[in-house]
DOTOR-864078 format. One record per residue: x, y, z of N, C-alpha, C in turn; residue number from 1. Coordinates in steps of 0.05 Angstrom, whole numbers. Atoms other than C-alpha are relative to their C-alpha. Layout:
N
n.X/n.Y/n.Z/ca.X/ca.Y/ca.Z/c.X/c.Y/c.Z/pos
X/Y/Z/X/Y/Z/X/Y/Z/NUM
...
***
This chain:
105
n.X/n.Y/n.Z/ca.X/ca.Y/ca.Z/c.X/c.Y/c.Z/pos
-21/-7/18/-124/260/499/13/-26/-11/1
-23/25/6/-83/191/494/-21/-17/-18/2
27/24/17/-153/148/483/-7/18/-30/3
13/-4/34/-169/190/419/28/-17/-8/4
-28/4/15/-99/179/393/6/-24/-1/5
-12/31/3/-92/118/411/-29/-17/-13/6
28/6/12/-170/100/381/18/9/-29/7
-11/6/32/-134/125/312/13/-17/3/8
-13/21/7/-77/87/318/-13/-26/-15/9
21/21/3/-122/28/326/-14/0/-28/10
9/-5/19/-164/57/264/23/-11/-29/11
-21/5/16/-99/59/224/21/-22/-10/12
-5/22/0/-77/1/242/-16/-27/-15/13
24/19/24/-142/-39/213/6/5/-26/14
-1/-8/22/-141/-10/155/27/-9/-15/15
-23/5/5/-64/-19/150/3/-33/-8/16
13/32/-2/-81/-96/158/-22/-6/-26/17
29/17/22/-145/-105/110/6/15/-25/18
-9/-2/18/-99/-76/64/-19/32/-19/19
16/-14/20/-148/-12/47/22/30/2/20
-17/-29/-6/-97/51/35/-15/19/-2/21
19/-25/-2/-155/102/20/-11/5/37/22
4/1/-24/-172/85/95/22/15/14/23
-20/-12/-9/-108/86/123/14/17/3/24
-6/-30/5/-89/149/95/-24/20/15/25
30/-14/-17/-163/184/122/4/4/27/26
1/11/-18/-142/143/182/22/21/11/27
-32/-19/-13/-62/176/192/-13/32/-8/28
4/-28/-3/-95/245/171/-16/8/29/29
16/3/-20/-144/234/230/21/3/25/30
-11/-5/-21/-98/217/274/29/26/9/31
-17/-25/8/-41/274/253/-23/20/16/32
25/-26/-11/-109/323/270/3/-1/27/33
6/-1/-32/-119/293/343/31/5/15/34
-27/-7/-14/-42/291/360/1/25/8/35
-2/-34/1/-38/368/334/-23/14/18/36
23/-16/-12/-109/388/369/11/-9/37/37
4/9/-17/-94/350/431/26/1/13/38
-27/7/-9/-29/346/445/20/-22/12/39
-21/30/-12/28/292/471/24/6/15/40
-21/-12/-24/67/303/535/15/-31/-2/41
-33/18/-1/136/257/548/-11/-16/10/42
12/36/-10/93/200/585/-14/-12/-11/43
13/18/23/48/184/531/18/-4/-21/44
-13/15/24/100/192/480/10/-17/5/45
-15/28/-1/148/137/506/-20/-11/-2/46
16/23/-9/87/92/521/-14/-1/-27/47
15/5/20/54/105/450/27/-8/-29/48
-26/1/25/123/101/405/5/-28/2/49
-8/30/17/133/25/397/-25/-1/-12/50
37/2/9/51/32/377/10/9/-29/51
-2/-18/20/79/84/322/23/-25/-11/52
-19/16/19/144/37/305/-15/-22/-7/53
12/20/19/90/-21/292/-13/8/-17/54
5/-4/26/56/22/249/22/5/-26/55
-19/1/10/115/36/220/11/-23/-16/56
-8/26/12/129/-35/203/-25/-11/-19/57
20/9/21/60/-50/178/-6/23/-29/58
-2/-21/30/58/13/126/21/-5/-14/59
-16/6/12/125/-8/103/0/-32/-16/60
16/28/17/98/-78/89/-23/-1/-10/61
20/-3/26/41/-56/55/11/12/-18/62
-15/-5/6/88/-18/22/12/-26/-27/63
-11/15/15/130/-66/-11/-21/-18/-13/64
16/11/10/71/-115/-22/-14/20/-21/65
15/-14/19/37/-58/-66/27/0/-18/66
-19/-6/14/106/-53/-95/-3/-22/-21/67
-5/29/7/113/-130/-113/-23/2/-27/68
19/2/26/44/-128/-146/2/14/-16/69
-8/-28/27/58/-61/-191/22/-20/-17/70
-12/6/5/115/-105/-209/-7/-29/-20/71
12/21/10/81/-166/-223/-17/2/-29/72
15/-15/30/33/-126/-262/8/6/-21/73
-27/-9/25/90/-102/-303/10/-16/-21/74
7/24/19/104/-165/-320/-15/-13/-21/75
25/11/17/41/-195/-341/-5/19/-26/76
4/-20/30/32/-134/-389/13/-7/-22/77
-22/-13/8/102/-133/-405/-12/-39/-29/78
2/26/4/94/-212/-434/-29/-1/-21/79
17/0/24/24/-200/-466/1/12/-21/80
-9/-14/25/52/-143/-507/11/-16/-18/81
-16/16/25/102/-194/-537/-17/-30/0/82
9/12/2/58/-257/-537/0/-16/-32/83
-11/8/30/91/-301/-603/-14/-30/0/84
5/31/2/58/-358/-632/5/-10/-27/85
-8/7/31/67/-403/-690/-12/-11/-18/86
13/8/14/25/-421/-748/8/-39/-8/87
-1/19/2/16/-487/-776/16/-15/-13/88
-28/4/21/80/-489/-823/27/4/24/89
-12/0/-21/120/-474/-758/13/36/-5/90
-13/-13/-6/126/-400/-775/-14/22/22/91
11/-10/-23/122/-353/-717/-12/25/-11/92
9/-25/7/76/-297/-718/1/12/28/93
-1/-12/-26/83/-240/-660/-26/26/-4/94
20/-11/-7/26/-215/-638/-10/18/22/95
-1/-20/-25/30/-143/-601/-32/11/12/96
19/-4/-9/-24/-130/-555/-3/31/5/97
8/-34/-5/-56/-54/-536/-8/-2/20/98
7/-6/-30/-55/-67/-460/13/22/3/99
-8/-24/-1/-52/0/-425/19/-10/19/100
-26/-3/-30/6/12/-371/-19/-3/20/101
9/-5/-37/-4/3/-302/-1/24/6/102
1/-25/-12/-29/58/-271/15/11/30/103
-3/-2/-36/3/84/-196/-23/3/6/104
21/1/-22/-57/79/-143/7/7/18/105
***
């Protein structure tokens, strides 16, 4: 019972790390399944719950790092849309680009 659950963890945890969320998600559905199939009596939960608050801390920092970059991305778009330059008489021409939006992932 504990070794599956705690084999996801582990799973969820890689994944959480090498940055792949299609994993990690597969991974926390996986382990959601074995919890629910298997069950978790009061001596594994204390002993497995700081396991869960480090996942906790690493999904929340992949988290924001996916945030950052959406954000970044936002930028860079935002910047090529308006992209102004200036001809050889010094007048400026603005030159809007047809990048699409960022998508959510």
């Amino acid at each position: 019972m504990t070794r599956a659950v705690t084999r996801q963890m582990e799973l969820v945890r890689a994944a959480l790390i090498a940055g792949d969320a299609r994993q990690a998600l597969t991974a926390i559905d996986a382990l959601s399944r074995t919890a629910a199939r298997t069950g978790i009596d009061d001596a594994a939960r204390t002993r497995l719950e700081p396991e869960l608050a480090e996942l906790r801390v690493l999904a929340l920092a992949a988290l924001a790092g996916a945030q950052q970059a959406a954000e970044q991305v936002r930028s860079i778009v935002q910047a090529a849309r308006s992209l102004q330059t200036y001809d050889s008489l010094g007048r400026r021409n603005v030159t809007p680009t047809q990048a699409q939006m960022p998508q959510r992932f």
